[in-house]
N, C-alpha and C positions, 0 to 999 in steps of 0.2 A: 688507634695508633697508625700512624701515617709513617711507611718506609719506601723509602727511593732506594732502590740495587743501583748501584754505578758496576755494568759487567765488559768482560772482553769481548763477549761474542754476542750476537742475536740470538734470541732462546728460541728453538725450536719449533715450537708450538706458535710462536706469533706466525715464526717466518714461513710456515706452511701454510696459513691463514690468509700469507700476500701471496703464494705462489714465489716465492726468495730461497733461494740457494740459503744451504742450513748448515751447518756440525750439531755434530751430538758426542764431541771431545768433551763435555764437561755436564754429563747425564745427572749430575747431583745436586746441577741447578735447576733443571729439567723438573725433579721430583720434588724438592719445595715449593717451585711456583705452582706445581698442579694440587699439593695439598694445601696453600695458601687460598687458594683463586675458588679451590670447592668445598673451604670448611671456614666462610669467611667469619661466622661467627663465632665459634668456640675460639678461633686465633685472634681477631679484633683488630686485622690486621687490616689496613686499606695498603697496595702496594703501588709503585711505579716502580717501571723497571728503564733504566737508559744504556745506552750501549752505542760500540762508532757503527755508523754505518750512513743510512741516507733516503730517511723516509719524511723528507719535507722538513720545514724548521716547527712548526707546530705536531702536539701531541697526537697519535693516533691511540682510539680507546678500543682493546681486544678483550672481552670476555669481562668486561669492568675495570680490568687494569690498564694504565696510561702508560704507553709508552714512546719514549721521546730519543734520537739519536742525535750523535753531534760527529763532526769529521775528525778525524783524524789519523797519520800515517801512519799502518800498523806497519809499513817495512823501514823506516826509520825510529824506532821506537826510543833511542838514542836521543832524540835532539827533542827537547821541551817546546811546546807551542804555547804561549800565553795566550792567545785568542781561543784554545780551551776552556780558560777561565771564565770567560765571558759567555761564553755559550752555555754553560753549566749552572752558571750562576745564574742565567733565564731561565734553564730548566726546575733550577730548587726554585724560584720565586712562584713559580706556574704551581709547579707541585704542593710545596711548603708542609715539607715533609718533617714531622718529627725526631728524624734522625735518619743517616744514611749510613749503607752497609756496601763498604766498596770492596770486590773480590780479585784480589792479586794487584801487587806491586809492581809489573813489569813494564806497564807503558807509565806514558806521560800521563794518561785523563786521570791514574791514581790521584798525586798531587793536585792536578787544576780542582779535581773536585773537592778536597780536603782544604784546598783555600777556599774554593768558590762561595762551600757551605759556612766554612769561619767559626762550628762549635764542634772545640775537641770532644767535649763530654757527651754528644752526640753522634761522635762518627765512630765507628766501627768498621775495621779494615781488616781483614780476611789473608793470610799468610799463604801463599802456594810455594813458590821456589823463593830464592831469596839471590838476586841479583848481583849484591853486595858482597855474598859469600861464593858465586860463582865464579864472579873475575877475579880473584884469589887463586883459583886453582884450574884456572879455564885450562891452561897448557894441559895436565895433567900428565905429568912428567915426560913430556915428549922430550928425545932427544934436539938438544939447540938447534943442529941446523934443519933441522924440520919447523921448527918453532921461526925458524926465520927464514923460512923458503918461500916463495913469491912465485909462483905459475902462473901463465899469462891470463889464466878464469880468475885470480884472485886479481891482476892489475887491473883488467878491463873492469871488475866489479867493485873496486876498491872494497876489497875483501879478504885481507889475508890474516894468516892464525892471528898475528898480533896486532891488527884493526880488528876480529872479533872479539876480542879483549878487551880492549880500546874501548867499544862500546858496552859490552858487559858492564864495563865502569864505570861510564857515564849514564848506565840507567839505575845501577848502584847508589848514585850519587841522591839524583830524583826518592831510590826506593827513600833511602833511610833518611831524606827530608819529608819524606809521607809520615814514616812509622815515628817520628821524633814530634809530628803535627796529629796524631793522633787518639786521642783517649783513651779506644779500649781496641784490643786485639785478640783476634781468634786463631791460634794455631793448633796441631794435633802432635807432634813430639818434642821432644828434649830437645831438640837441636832449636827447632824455632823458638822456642821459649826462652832461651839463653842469647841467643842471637839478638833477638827483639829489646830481652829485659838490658842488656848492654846498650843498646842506640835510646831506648826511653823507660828509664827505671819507673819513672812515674805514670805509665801508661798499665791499666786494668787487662791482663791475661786470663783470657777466655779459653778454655781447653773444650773444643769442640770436632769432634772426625768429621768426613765426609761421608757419603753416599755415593756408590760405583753407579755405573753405566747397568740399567733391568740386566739387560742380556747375560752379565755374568754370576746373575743369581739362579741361573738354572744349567742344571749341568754336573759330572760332574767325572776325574779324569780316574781314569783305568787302565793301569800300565799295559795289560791287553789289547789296547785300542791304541796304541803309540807305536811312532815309526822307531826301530832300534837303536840304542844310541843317539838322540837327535836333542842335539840342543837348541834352543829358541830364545834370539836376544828380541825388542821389541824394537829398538833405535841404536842407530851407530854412525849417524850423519856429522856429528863434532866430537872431538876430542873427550869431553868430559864424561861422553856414553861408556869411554874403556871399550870400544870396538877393536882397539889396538893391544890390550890387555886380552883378549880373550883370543885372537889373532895369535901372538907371543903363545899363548895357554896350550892350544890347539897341538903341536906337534910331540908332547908331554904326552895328551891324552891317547892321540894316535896310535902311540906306540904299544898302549895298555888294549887301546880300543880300536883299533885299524878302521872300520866300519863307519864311525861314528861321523856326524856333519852337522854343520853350526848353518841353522838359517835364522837370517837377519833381515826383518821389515824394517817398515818408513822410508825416507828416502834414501835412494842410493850416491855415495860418492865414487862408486866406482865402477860406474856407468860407461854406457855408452859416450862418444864424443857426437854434441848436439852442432848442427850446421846452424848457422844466426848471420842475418848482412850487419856489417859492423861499419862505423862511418870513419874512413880514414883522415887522419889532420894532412891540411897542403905537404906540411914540409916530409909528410911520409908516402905520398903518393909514388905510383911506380909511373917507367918512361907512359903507361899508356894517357896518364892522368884521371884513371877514374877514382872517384870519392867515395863508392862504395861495390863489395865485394863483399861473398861469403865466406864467412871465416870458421874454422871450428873453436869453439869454446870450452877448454879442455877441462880437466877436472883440479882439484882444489890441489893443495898442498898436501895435507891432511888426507884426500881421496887419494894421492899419488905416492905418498909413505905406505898405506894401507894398501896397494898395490906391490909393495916392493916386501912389503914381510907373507904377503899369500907368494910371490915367487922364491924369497927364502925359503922359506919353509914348505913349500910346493905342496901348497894346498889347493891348486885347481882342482874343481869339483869337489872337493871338502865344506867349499861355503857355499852359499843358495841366499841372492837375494831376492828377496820377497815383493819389495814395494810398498807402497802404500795400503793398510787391511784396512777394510771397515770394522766395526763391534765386531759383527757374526763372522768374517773372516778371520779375526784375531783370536777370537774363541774358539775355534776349531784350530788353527794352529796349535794353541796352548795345548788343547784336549791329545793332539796326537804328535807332544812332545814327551820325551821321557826327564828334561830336566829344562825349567825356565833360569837364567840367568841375568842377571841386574849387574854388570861389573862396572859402573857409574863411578867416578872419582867422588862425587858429592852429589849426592839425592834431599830432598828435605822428606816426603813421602810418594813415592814416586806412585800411580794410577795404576801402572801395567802389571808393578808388582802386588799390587793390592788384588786386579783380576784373577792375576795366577793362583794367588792365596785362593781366592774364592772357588775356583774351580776344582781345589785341591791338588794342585801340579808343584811336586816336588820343586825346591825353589832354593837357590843357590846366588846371594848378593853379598856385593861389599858392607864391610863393617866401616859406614860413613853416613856421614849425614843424622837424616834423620831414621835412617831408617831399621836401627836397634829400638827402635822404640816401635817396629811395626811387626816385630819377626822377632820370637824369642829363641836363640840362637841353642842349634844341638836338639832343639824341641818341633820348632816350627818350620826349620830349615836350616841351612849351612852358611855361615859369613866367613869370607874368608879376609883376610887382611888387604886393606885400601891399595892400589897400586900394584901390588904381588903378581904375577900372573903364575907363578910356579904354587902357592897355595892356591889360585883359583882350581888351577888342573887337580890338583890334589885331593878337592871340594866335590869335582866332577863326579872326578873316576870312584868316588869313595859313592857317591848316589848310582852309579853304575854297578860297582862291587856289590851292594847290599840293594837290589830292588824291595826286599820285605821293609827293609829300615825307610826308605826314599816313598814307598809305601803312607808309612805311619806320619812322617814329616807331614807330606802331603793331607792326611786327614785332620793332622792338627792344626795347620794354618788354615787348614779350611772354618773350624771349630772358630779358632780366633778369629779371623776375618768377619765371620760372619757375625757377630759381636762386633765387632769394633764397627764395621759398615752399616749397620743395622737401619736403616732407611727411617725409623720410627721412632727409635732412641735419640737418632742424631737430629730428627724434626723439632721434634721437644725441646731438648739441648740448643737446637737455635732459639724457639721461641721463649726460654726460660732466658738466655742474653739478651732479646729485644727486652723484654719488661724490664729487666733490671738494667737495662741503660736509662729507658722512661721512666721509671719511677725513680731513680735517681735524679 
């Protein structure tokens, strides 16, 4: 059985092989191809794996496996490249692969490859977030004039809340001509299952989990070992994170918890101001006439609302951002937090929350998305109502009030998690959807 992966990223394992800058954002790809590539018999699987990047137009062969790249811009992911198609469609000729498994909807090579290849009953396309459903509620409930505020880091980048939108919906557009060109579909909750069976009633739903990142299968969180009161969001870079729901939350818990601090990884919007030489047009030049000059490049819309509710609410030194963590740095945050929070407008099954689970870290999200289907609510942790930020605080303080209770939460989402993530379960579960596409 011949399968070509059409992926986001370069897997791991190749790209240490070239000496290639890597991620290991997506460790559950990582753990298929290695029990693929060393148990080629018992699976019967011959793989190619392709992905954007740029290692010549012909295939390089790693470990037996072929792998093949094609260009494309991951920072406009927005705008459809037809010359995708063409590239893709060399690659399945080269390959000719019995069926291809393409993983997330959020660029363009989804589609080119779903044309390229031209047989629905053989492609199998892989649900992560859903595009379609994000620009729906991208704002998430921002007051208007935020939602239409313009800072000169949004003009100069033609980037503002409502051009991030904008394009939400124009990769929206792409997802659900993928998922409508389709066959069969693998997702992991209620939310994508309904989402999907809506845009292609006639396409085959495969209920298949994922696999975390190794590193948070070991470990394991002990409120003894947590700084007091500390909450840990994992992103809060746009709107939809609810960086600004837990922000509103924060002076609630204060009051119960004086003590307490919200720190916040990934990237920061509310940084520092970066210096950048900017090239000025004629008619804006000054009396000296020079065309370029440094300029500072301030922060978003979004980062400058989120600015203005930590001075409301005078929470300097209350927040802590983090930056960017690796695995082993996000895993030790977690481990020496007393409460993880997901307060997300819409998640489908969000990764961070799935590690927390793993680690056992008391765990505190929105009741949205997909993600009641990952967290059995009152058992495994706390949901508190979408948008709310007075039951977010209320969610908190209540894992604050009762550490025995915040305790047991914690041991049971660990139980489930570890189940539902199951590295070995979920292998199988794939390879039981390759056959029954091919014997179909």
């Amino acid at each position: 059985m011949r399968v070509l992966w059409v992926c986001n990223i370069m897997l791991p394992a190749f790209a240490k092989s070239r000496g290639l800058s890597w991620s290991d954002r997506e460790g559950w790809l990582s753990g298929a191809f290695d029990k693929i590539r060393k148990d080629r018999v018992s699976t019967n699987v011959k793989l190619g794996v392709c992905f954007p990047g740029d290692i010549g137009d012909e295939p390089v062969t790693f470990d037996g496996v072929k792998f093949y790249s094609f260009h494309e811009n991951l920072d406009t992911p927005e705008i459809y490249d037809d010359g995708l198609e063409k590239r893709l469609r060399k690659i399945i000729d080269d390959f000719n692969p019995d069926m291809i498994h393409i993983f997330g909807t959020e660029f363009p090579h989804t589609l080119a490859a779903i044309r390229a290849f031209n047989n629905p009953d053989r492609t199998l396309l892989g649900i992560q977030g859903l595009c379609s459903e994000i620009a729906k509620v991208y704002m998430a409930y921002l007051p208007k004039e935020v939602q239409n505020d313009c800072t000169f880091r949004d003009k100069y980048k033609g980037d503002s809340l409502i051009q991030q939108q904008e394009k939400y919906e124009l990769r929206g557009k792409n997802e659900i001509a993928s998922i409508r060109l389709a066959g069969h579909i693998t997702g992991r909750t209620d939310f994508d299952r309904e989402k999907t069976e809506e845009i292609n009633p006639g396409a085959t739903y495969h209920k298949m989990n994922e696999t975390m990142r190794g590193t948070f299968y070991n470990g394991a969180w002990r409120s003894v070992n947590t700084v007091t009161h500390s909450i840990f969001m994992a992103q809060g870079d746009y709107p939809l994170k609810g960086f600004h729901f837990m922000l509103e939350a924060m002076p609630l818990i204060l009051k119960e918890f004086p003590d307490a601090r919200l720190y916040v990884a990934g990237n920061s919007v509310i940084g520092k101001i970066r210096r950048k030489t900017v090239t000025i047009p004629d008619e804006q030049k000054g009396a000296s006439g020079r065309s370029r000059y440094p300029m500072a490049i301030r922060i978003s819309a979004y980062g400058k609302y989120l600015k203005k509710l930590i001075r409301r609410y005078r929470l300097g030194g209350k927040v802590v951002m983090l930056g960017k963590l690796s695995a082993e740095q996000m895993k030790e945050q977690l481990l020496k937090s007393n409460v993880f929070v997901c307060p997300s407008v819409l998640e489908n099954s969000p990764n961070s929350l799935a590690e927390a689970m793993l680690l056992g870290v008391p765990v505190v999200a929105s009741e949205a998305g997909g993600i009641p289907s990952m967290l059995e609510k009152n058992v495994d942790g706390l949901l508190f109502e979408n948008g709310n930020p007075e039951d977010l605080a209320k969610c908190i303080c209540q894992m604050f009030r009762e550490p025995v209770i915040a305790a047991v939460y914690g041991d049971n989402a660990k139980k489930h998690a570890l189940i539902t993530h199951d590295s070995e379960i979920n292998f199988d579960r794939l390879m039981e959807i390759y056959f029954e596409i091919v014997k179909d």
